[in-house]
VEXRO-303055 format. One line per 2 residues: number of its first residue (from 1); their letters; for each residue x, y, z of N, C-alpha, C. Coordinates in steps of 0.2 Angstrom, whole numbers. Each point is the difference from the previous one (the first is absolute). Layout:
N
NUM> A> X,Y,Z,X,Y,Z,X,Y,Z | ...
***
This chain:
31
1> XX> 4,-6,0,-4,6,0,4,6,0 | -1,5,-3,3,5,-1,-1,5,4
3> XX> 6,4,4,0,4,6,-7,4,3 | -4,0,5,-5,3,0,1,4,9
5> XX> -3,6,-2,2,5,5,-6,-4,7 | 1,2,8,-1,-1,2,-10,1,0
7> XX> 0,6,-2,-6,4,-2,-5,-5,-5 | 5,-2,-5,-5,-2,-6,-2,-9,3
9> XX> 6,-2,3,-4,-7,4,-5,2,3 | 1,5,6,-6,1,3,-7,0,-2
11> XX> -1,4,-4,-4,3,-6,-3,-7,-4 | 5,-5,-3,-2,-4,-3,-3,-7,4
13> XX> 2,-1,6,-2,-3,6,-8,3,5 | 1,8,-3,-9,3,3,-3,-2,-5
15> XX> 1,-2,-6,-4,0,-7,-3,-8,1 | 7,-6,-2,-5,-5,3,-1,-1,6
17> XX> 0,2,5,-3,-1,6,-7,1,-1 | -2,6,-2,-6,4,-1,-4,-5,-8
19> XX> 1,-2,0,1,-4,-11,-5,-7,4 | 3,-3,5,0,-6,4,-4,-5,-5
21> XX> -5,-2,3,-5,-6,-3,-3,3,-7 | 2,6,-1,-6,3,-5,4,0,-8
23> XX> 5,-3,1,5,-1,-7,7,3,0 | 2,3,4,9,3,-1,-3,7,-4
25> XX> -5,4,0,0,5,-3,0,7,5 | 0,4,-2,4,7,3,-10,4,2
27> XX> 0,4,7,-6,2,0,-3,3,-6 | 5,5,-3,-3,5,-6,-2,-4,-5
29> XX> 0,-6,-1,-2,-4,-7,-7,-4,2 | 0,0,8,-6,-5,2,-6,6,1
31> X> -3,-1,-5,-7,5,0,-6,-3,5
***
């Protein structure tokens, strides 16, 4: 995996977290 700041893990770990049973998607796509 290619260098990732500690921000953008975070960021990427609130997304799936939040994503969870509903498919790995981001809340802005989940209408």
């Amino acid at each position: 995996m290619a260098q990732v700041s500690e921000d953008e893990q975070a960021l990427m770990l609130l997304i799936l977290a939040d994503a969870g049973p509903q498919g790995m998607q981001p809340k802005e796509l989940r209408q």
